[in-house]
TIBASE-629660 format. One record per residue (C-alpha): residue number from 1; x, y, z. Coordinates in steps of 0.2 Angstrom, whole numbers, plus 5000, padded with zeros to 4 digits. Each point is the difference from the previous one (the first is absolute). Example, Ala and Ser with C-alpha at 12.3 -4.5 7.8 and 13.67 -1.06 7.14 Angstrom:
% TIBASE-629660
+------+------+------+------+
: resi :    X :    Y :    Z :
+------+------+------+------+
:    1 : 5062 : 4978 : 5039 :
:    2 : 5006 : 5017 : 4997 :
+------+------+------+------+
//
This chain:
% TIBASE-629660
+------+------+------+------+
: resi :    X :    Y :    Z :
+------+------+------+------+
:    1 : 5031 : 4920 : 5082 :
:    2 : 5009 : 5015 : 4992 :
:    3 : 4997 : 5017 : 5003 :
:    4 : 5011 : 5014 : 4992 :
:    5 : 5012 : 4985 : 4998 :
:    6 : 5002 : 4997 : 5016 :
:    7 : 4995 : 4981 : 5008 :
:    8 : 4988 : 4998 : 5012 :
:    9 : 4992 : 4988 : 5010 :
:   10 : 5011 : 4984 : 4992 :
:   11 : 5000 : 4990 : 5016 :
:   12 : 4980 : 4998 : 4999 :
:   13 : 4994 : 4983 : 4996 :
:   14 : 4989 : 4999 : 4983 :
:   15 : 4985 : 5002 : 5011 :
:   16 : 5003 : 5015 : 5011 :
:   17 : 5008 : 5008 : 4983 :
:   18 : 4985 : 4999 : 4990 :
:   19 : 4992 : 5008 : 5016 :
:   20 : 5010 : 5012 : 5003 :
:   21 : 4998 : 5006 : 4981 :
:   22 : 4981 : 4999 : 5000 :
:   23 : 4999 : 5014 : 5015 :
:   24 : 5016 : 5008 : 4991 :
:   25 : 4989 : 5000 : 4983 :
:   26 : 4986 : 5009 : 5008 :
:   27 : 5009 : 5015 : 5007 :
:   28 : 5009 : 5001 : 4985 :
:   29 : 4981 : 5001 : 4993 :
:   30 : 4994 : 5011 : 5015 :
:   31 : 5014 : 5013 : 4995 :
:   32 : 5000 : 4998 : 4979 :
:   33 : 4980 : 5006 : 5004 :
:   34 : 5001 : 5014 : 5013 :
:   35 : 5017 : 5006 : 4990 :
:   36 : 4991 : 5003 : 4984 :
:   37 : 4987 : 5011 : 5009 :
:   38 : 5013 : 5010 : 5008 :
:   39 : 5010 : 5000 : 4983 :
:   40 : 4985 : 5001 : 4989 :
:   41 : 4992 : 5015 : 5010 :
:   42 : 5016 : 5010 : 5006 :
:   43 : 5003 : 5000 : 4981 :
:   44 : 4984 : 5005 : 4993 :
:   45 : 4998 : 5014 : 5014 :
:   46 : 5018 : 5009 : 4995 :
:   47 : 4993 : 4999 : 4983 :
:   48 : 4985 : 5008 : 5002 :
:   49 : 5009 : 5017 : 5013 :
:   50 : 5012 : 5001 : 4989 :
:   51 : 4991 : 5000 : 4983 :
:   52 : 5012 : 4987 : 4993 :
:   53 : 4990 : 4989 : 4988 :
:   54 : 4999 : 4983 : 5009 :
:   55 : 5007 : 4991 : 4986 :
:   56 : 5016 : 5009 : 5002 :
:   57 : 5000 : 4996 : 5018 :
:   58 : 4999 : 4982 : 4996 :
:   59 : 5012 : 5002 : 4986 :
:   60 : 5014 : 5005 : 5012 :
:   61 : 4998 : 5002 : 5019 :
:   62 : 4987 : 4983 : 5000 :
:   63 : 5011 : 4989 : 4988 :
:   64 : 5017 : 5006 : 5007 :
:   65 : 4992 : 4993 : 5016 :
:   66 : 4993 : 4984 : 4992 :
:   67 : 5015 : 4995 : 4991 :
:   68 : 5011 : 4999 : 5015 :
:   69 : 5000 : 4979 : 4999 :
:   70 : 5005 : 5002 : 4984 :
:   71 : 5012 : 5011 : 5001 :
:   72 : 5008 : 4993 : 5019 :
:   73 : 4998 : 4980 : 4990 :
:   74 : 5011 : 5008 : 4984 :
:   75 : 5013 : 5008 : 5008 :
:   76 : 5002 : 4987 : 5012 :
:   77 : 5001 : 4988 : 4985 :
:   78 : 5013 : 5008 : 4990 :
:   79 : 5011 : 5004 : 5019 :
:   80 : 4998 : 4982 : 4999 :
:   81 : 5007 : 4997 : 4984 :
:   82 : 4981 : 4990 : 4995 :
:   83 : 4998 : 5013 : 4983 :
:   84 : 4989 : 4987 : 4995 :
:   85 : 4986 : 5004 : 5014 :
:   86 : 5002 : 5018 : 4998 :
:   87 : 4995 : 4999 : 4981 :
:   88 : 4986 : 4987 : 5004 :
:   89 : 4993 : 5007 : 5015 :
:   90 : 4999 : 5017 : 4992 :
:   91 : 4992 : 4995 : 4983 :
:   92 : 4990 : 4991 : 5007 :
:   93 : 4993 : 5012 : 5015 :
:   94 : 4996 : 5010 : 4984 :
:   95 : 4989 : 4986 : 4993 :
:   96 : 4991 : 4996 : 5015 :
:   97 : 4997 : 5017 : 5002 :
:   98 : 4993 : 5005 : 4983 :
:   99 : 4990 : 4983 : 4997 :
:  100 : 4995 : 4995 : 5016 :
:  101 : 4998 : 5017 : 5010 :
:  102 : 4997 : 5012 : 4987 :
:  103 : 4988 : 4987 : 4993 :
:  104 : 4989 : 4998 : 5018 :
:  105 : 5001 : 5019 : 5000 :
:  106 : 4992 : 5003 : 4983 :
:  107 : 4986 : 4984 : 5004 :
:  108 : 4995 : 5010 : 5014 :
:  109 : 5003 : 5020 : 4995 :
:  110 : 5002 : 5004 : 4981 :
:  111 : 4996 : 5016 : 4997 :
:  112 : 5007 : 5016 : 4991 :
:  113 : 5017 : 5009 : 5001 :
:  114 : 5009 : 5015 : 4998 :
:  115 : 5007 : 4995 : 4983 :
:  116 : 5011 : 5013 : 4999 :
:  117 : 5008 : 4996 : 5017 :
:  118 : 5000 : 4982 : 4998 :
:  119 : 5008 : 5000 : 4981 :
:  120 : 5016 : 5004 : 5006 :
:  121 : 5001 : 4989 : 5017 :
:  122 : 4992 : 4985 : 4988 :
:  123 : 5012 : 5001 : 4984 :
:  124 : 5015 : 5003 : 5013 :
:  125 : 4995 : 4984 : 5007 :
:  126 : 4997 : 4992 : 4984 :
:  127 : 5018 : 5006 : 4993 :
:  128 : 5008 : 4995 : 5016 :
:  129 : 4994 : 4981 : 5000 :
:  130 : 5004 : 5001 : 4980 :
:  131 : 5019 : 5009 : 5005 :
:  132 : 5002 : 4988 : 5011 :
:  133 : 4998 : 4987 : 4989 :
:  134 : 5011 : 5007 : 4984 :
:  135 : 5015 : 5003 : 5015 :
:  136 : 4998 : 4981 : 5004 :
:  137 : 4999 : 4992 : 4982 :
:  138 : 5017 : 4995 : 5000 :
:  139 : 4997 : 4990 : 5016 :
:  140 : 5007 : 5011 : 5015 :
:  141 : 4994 : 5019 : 5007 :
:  142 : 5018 : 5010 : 4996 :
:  143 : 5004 : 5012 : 5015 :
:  144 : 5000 : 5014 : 4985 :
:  145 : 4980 : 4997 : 5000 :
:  146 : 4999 : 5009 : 5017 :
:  147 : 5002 : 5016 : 4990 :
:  148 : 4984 : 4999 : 4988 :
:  149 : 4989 : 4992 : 5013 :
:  150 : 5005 : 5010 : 5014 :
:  151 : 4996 : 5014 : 4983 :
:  152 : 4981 : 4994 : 5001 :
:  153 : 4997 : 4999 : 5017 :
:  154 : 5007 : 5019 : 5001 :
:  155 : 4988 : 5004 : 4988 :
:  156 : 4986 : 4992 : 5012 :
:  157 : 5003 : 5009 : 5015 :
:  158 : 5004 : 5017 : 4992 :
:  159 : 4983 : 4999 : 4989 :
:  160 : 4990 : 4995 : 5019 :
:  161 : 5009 : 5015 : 5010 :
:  162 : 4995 : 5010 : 4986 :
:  163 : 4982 : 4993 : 5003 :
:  164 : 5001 : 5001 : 5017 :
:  165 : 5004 : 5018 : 5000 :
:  166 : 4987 : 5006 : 4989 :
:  167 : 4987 : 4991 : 5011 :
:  168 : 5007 : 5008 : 5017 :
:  169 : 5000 : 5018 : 4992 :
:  170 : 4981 : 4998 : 4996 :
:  171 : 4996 : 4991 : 5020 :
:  172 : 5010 : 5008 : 5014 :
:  173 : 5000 : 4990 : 5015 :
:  174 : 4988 : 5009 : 5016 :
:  175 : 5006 : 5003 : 5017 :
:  176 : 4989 : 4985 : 5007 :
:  177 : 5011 : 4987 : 4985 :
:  178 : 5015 : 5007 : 5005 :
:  179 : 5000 : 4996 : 5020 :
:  180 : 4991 : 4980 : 4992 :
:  181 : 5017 : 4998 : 4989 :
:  182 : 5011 : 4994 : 5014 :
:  183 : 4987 : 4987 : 5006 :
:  184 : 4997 : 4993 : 4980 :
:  185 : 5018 : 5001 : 4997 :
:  186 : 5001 : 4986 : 5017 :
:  187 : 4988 : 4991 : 4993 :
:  188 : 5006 : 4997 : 4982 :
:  189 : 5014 : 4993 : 5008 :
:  190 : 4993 : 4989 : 5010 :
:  191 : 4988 : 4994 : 4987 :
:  192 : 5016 : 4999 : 4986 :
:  193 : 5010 : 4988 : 5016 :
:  194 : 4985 : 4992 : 5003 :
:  195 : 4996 : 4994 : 4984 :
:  196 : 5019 : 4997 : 4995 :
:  197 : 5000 : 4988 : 5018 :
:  198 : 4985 : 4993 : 4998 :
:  199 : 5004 : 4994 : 4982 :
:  200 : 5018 : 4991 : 5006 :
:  201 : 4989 : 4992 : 5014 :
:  202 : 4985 : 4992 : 4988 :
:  203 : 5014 : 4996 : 4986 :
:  204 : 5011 : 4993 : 5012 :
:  205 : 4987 : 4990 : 5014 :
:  206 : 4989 : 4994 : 4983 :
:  207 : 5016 : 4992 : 4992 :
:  208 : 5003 : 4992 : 5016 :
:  209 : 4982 : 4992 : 5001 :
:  210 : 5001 : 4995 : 4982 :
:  211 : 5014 : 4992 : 5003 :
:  212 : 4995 : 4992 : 5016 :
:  213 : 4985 : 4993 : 4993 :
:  214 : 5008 : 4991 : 4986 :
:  215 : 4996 : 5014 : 4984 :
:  216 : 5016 : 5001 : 4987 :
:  217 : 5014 : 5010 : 5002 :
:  218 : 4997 : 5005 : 4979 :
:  219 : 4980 : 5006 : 5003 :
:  220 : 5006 : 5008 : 5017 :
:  221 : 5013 : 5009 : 4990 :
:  222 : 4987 : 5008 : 4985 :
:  223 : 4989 : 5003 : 5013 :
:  224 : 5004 : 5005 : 5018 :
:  225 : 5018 : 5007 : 4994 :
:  226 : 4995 : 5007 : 4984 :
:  227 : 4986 : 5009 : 5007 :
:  228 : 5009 : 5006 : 5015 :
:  229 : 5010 : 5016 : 4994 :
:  230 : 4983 : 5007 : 4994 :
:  231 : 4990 : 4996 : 5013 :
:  232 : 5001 : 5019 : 5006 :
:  233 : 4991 : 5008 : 4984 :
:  234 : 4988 : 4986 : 4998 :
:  235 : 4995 : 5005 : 5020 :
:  236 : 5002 : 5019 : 4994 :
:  237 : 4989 : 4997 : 4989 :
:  238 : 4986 : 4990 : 5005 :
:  239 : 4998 : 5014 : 5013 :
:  240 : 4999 : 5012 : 4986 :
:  241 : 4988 : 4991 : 4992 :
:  242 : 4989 : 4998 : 5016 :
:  243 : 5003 : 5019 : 5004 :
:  244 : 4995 : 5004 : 4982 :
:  245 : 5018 : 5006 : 4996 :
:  246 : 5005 : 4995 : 4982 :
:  247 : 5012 : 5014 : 4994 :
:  248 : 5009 : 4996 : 5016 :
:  249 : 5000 : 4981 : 4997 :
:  250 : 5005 : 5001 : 4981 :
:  251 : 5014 : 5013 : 5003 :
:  252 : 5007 : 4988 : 5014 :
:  253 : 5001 : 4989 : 4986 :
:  254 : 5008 : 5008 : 4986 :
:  255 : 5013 : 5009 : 5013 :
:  256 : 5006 : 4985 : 5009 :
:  257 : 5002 : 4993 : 4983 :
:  258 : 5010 : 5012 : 4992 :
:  259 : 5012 : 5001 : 5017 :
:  260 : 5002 : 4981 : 4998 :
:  261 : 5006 : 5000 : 4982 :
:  262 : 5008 : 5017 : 4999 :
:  263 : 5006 : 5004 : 5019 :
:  264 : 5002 : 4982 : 5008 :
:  265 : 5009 : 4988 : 4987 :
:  266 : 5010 : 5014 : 4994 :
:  267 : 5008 : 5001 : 5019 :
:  268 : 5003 : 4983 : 5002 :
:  269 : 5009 : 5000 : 4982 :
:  270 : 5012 : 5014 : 5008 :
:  271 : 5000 : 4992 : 5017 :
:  272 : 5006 : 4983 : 4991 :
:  273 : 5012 : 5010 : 4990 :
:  274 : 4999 : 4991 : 4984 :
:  275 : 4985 : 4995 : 4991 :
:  276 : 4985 : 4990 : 5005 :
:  277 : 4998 : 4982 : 4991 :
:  278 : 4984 : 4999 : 4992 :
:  279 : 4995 : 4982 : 4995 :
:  280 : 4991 : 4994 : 4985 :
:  281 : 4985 : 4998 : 5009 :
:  282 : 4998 : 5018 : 5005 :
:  283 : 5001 : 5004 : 4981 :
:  284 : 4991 : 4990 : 4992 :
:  285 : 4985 : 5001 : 5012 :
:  286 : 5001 : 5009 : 5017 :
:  287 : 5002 : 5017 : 4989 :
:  288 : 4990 : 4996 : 4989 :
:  289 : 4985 : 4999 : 5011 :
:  290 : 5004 : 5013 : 5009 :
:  291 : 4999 : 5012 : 4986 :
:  292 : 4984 : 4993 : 4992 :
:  293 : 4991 : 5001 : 5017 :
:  294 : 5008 : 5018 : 5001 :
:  295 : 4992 : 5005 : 4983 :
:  296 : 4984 : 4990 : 5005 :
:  297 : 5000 : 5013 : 5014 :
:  298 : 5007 : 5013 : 4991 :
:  299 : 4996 : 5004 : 4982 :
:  300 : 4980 : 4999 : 5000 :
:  301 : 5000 : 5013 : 5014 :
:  302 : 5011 : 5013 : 4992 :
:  303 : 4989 : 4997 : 4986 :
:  304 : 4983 : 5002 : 5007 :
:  305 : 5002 : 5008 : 5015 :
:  306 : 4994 : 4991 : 5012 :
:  307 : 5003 : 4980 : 5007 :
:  308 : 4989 : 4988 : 4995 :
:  309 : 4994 : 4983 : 5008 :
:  310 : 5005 : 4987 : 4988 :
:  311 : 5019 : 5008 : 5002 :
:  312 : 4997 : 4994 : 5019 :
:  313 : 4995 : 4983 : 4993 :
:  314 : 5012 : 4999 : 4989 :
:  315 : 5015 : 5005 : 5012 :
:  316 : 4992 : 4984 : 5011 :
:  317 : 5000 : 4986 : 4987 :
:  318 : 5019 : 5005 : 4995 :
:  319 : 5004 : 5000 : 5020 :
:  320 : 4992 : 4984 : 5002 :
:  321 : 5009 : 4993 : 4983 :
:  322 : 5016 : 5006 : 5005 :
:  323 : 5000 : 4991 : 5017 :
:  324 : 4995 : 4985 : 4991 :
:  325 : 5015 : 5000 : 4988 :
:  326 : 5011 : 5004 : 5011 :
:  327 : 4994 : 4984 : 5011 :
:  328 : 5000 : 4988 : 4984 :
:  329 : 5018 : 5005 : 4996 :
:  330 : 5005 : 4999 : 5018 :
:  331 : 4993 : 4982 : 4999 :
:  332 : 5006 : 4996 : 4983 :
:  333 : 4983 : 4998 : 4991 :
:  334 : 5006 : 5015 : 4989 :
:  335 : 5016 : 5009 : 4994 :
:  336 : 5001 : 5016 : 5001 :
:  337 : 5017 : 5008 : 4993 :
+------+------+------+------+
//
């Protein structure tokens, strides 16, 4: 089994491996679920002493946290000389994200929004997965790119500091909150390194069992793997959604997307030192799914106000498409690019 690249346990026979996974699996599920109510209610408490609107919080402190496998898997891709990966596993974190655990949260929360506030976090989104795309068309992310998506992601965190000012001025934190701060500060930490462990252990143990018990290396991959750098906002936010925290779900989303397409894959482009190869594939549908599910998610609400159901059902049917593209290609039923 791998863990933060390193090997462990390769001296077990098939047996005691597969063992040795399935307790490793449970912790790794022990800590995902006690993390996220640490994380989840750490966050959601600085929000409400400091007046910050809780979708700023889960646009920048909760998704900064959250897209920490994204982020170490990129970087250490592009060290590696693997561009490839980092273009790949950051697209398609933004997928996942906006199909499958956007799509959950809506299911199970739609409701109104600030339109105001979410306007400019949801058309910077929009225009960063859109950016993206345009720098990639000629089939590789130029190092000069750095600069207007590094522009966009600027603008993001200016326009929540902004936010997050106005809502401390009008909610001063008490005497009692203050002397609490050090003890929620502990506790987000351990919730973000329990949830960021516990993630590696159930990615990494379930692709030992799968593979111990005989399931292919190509459904392991759009399944186990591809789900694994995400795992910490789908946990983020299904304990949102059970603690009845949707602006903090939804603004996890939306910020851990914008750092993966305007912080993450501009880095590794730098890191690399020469541009990112983008292949065929990636144009021709990756991208393009991404940005129909980020309108899908996007537009409507602007529009109305609020987020509707069917947007939640919708996000789902293109997730579960997606994946099953993606498998048919990989098993050469259909050609994509």
């Amino acid at each position: 089994m791998e863990f933060f690249g390193f090997t462990l346990f390769g001296s077990l026979d098939k047996g005691a491996l597969i063992a040795v996974a399935a307790v490793i699996f449970v912790v790794g599920l022990v800590l995902t679920i006690k993390g996220g109510d640490w994380f989840v209610d750490s966050a959601s408490w600085f929000a409400e002493a400091t007046g910050i609107p809780k979708f700023v919080v889960g646009a920048t402190i909760v998704s900064f946290a959250t897209t920490l496998p994204e982020m170490l898997v990129s970087v250490r891709a592009a060290m590696n000389g693997s561009a490839q990966l980092a273009i790949g596993n950051a697209v398609g974190s933004v997928t996942a994200n906006t199909t499958l655990i956007m799509g959950v949260s809506l299911v199970a929360m739609a409701g109104v929004v600030n339109r105001k506030e979410f306007s400019l976090k949801g058309g910077l989104f929009l225009a960063a997965v859109v950016g993206l795309t345009l720098l990639s068309i000629s089939g590789s992310l130029p190092v000069w790119s750095a600069g207007i998506l590094w522009a966009i992601f600027i603008v993001f965190m200016v326009s929540n500091v902004i936010e997050g000012k106005k809502g401390a001025q009008n909610d001063e934190i008490d005497a009692y909150e203050k002397k609490a701060i050090p003890k929620k500060l502990l506790f987000f930490i351990l919730g973000t390194a329990s949830i960021v462990l516990g993630a590696e252990f159930l990615v990494s143990s379930g692709k030992t069992i799968a593979t111990g018990i005989g399931i292919s290396e190509t459904i392991i991959g759009f399944t186990v793997i591809a789900l694994g750098t995400s795992l910490p906002e789908l946990v983020t936010t299904l304990t949102a959604i059970r603690k009845k925290e949707n602006s903090l779900s939804v603004g996890n989303v939306i910020g851990a997307n914008i750092i993966d397409t305007t912080l993450i894959l501009p880095l590794c482009a730098v890191i690399n030192g020469q541009a990112l190869p983008v292949e065929r594939v990636n144009l021709v549908f990756d991208f393009p799914v991404c940005i129909a599910a980020c309108a899908i998610a996007i537009i409507p609400t602007i529009i109305q106000g609020k987020f509707k159901k069917w947007q939640g059902f919708a996000l789902l049917a293109v997730y579960v498409l997606y994946m099953l593209f993606l498998i048919l290609n990989e098993v050469g039923v259909v050609a994509l690019g």
